[in-house]
C-alpha distance (Angstrom), angle and dihedral (degrees) to the residues before:
residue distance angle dihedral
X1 . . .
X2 3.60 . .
X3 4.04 115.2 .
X4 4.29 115.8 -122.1
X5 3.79 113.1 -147.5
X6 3.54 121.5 -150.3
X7 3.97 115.8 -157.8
X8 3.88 104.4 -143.2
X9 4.13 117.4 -168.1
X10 3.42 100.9 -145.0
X11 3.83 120.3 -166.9
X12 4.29 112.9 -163.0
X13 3.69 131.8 141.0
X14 3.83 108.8 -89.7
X15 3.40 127.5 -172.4
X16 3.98 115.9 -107.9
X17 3.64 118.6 -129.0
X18 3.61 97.2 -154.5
X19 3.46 103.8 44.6
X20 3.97 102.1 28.8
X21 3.90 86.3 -133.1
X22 4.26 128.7 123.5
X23 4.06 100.0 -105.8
X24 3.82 124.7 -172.8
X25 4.24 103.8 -119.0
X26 3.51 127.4 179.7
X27 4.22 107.7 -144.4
X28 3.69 132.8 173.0
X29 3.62 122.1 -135.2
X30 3.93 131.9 -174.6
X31 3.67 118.7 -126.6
X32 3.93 121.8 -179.4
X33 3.97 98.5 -140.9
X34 4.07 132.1 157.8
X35 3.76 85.3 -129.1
X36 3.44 159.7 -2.0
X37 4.09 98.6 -90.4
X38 4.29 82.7 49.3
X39 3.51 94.1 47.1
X40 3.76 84.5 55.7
X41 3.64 92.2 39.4
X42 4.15 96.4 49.2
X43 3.60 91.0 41.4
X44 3.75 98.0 56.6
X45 3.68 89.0 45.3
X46 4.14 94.6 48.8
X47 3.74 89.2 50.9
X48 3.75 94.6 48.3
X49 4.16 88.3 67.3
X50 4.05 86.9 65.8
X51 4.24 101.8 41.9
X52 3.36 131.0 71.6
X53 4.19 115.3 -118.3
X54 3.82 88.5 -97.9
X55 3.93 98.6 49.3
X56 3.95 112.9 83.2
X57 3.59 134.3 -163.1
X58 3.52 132.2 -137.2
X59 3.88 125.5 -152.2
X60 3.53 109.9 -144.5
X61 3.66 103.5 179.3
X62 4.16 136.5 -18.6
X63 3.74 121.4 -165.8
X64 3.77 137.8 172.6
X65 4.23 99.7 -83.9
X66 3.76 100.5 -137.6
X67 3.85 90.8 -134.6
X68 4.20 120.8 145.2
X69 4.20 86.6 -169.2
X70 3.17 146.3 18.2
X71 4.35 119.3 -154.4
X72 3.45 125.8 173.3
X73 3.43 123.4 -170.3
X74 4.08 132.8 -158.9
X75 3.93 123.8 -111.4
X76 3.78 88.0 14.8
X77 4.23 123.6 107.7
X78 3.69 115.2 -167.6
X79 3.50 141.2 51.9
X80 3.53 131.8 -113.9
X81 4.45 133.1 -166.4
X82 3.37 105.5 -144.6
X83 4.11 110.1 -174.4
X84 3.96 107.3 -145.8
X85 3.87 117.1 -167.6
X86 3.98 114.0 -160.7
X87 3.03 107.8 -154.9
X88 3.93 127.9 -143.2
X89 3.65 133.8 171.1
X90 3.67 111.4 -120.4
X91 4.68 100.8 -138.8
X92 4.08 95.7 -165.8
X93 4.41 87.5 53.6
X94 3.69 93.7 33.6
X95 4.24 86.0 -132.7
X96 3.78 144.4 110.9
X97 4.09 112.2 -97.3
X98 3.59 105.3 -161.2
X99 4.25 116.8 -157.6
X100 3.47 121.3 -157.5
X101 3.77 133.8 -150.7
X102 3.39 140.4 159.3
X103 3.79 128.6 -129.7
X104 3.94 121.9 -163.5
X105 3.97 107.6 -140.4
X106 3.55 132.4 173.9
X107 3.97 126.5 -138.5
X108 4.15 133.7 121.8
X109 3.64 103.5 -94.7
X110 4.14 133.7 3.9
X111 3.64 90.5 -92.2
X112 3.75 94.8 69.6
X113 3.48 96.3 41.2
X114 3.55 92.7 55.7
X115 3.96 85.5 53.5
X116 3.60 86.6 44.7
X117 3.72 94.6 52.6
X118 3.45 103.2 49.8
X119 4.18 89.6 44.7
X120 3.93 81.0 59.6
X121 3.54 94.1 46.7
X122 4.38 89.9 40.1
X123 4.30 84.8 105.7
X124 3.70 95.4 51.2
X125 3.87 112.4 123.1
X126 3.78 96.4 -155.7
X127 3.36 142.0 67.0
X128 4.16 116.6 -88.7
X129 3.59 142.8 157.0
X130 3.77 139.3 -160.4
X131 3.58 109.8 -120.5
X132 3.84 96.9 173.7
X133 3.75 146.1 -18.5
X134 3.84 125.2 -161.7
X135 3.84 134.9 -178.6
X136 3.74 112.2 -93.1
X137 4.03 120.0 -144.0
X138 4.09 88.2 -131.4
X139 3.42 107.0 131.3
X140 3.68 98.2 -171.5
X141 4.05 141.3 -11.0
X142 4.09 119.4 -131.5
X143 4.21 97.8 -156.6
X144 3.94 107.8 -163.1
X145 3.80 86.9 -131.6
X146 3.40 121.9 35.1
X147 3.59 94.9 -177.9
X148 4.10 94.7 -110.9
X149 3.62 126.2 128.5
X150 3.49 94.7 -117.0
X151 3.97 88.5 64.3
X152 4.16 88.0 84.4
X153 4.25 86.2 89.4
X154 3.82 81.2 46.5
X155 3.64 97.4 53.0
X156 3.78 92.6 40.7
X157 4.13 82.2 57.6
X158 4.30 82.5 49.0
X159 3.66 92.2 54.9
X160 3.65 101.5 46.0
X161 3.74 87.2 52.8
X162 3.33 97.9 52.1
X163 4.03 93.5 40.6
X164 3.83 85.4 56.5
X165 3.93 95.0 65.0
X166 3.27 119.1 87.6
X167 4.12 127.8 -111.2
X168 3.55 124.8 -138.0
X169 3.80 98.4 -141.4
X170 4.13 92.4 164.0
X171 3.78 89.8 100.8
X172 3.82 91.6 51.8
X173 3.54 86.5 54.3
X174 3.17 102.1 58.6
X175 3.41 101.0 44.0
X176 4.14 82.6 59.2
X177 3.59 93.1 57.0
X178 3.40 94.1 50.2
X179 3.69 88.6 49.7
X180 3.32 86.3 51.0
X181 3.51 98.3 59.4
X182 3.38 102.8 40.4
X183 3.64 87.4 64.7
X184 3.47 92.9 57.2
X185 3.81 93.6 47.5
């Protein structure tokens, strides 16, 4: 199952490191979240961990981030877009088709996440090139699993969300009938 990142804006008082003073910033975070309503949800609770009880938040927008991947790296503190094309070659028009998609990965400077991109991108069986990469404004990405074994009360949370929607089993029932009456055919 592929994750979905929501982008939220976040605006909170955070404290300045220049001036020592409380200022008002606007920040956007990544949050990997079924939907909209848990984006919202997960967000709010993320953010909680760095405010005091009497500091609030206030979520000024979430949309669907249009990242493919998501890499962090250790000992590194920003994020970077890097746009990969893979490149194909398209046999019925005889040309090139170039497919873009953009990978969020972390390093200090665009050097090493250029390194860092194409050691991600090392297994790849196709062709691809790096036409760009560009310092994102993400401060920070909240994973649903972090891979720690104190995610298990996290992935209990997971299930019981994803228990709660509803299937649409009609298809499966008509393909039994049919099955069903084939045999008796």
């Amino acid at each position: 199952m592929s994750a979905t990142w929501y982008e939220c804006k976040i605006k909170y008082r955070k404290l300045d490191d220049a001036s020592g003073m409380l200022k008002v910033k606007t920040e956007p975070f990544l949050v990997d979240a079924i939907s909209y309503t848990e984006a919202e949800s997960r967000i709010t609770e993320e953010m909680s961990a760095y405010l005091s009880d009497t500091e609030e938040i206030k979520i000024t927008n979430i949309k669907v981030a249009n990242f493919a991947e998501i890499h962090p790296f250790e000992n590194s503190d920003r994020w970077f877009k890097s746009k990969v094309s893979l490149i194909a070659f398209d046999e019925e028009s005889g040309k090139e088709r170039k497919t873009n998609m953009y990978l969020l990965v972390q390093a200090n400077d665009v050097k090493e996440a250029y390194d860092n991109t194409i050691s991600v991108m090392k297994d790849t069986m196709g062709e691809y090139s790096v036409p760009s990469i560009s310092e994102s404004p993400i401060m920070d990405v909240f994973p649903y699993f972090s891979g720690e074994e104190d995610d298990m009360e996290r992935v209990a949370k997971f299930n019981t969300v994803k228990d709660s929607v509803p299937v649409d089993n009609t298809m499966d029932e008509e393909l039994e009938l049919s099955d069903v009456l084939s045999s008796e055919e």
